[in-house]
Wavefront OBJ file of the C-alpha trace (Angstrom):
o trace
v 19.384 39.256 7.997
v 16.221 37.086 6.772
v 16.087 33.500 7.592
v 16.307 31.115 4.854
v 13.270 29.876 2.868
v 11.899 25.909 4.149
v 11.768 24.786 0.963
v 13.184 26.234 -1.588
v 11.978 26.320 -4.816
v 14.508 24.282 -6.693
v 13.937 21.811 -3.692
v 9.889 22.035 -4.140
v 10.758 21.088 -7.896
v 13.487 18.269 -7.521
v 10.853 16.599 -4.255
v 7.987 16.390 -6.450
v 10.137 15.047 -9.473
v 11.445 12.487 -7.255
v 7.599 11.620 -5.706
v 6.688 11.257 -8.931
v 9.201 9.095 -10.695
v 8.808 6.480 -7.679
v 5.367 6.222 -7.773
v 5.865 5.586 -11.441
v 8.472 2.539 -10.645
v 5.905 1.806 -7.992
v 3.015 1.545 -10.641
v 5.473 -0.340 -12.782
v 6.340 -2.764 -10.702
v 2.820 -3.725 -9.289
v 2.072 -4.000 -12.870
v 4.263 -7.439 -12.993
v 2.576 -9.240 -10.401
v 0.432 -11.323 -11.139
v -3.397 -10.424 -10.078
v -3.593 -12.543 -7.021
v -0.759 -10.973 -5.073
v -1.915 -6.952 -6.267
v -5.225 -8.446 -4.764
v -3.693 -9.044 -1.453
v -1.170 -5.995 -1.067
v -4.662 -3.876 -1.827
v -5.779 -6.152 1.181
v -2.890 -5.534 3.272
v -3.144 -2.010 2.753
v -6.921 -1.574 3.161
v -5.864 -3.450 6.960
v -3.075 -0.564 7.712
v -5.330 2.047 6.464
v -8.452 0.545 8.290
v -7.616 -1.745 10.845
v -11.442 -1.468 12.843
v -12.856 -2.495 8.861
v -10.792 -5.728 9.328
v -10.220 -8.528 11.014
v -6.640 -10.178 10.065
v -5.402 -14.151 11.953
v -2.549 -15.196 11.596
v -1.649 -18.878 11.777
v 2.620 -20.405 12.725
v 2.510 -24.171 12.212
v 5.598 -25.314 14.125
v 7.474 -26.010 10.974
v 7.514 -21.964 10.998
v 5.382 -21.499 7.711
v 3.241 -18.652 8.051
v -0.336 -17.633 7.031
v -2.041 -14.116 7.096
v -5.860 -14.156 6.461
v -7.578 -10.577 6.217
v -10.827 -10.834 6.269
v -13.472 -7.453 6.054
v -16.488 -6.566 7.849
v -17.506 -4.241 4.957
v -19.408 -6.204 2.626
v -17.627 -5.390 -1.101
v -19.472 -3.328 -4.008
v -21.186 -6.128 -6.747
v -18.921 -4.685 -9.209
v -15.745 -5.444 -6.797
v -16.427 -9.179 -6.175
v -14.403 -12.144 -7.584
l 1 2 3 4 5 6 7 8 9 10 11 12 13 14 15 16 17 18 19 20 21 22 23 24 25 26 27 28 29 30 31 32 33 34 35 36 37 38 39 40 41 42 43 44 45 46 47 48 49 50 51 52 53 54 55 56 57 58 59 60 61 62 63 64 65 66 67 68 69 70 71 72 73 74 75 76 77 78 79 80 81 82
């Protein structure tokens, strides 16, 4: 008796289907923010990817607003500053 494939080839086909319709929606959808906020998701995800490149505070004023500041170390490309 053989044992059973991992992945299956109709499985291979319907997983990368599915990958790639939701990083279409994905695309889509950061496409309707405005600039600002895809500016600071790229930040926020530039601090997951590489937390010792940043430095992030965050400040709780007791009426429980928040504020997260990220903040590189890596000075930006010419072409890449605002």
């Amino acid at each position: 008796m053989s044992l059973p494939e991992e992945n299956p080839p109709l499985a291979c086909i319907v997983q990368d289907e599915l990958i790639d319709r939701a990083s279409r929606n994905m695309v889509h959808c950061l496409e309707q923010f405005p600039a600002i906020v895809r500016l600071r998701l790229l930040a926020f995800l530039h601090l997951v990817e590489y937390p010792d490149t940043m430095r992030a505070s965050l400040e709780i004023t007791p009426s429980g607003s928040m504020r997260l500041t990220l903040d590189t170390k890596v000075a930006p490309d010419p072409a890449h500053r605002h």
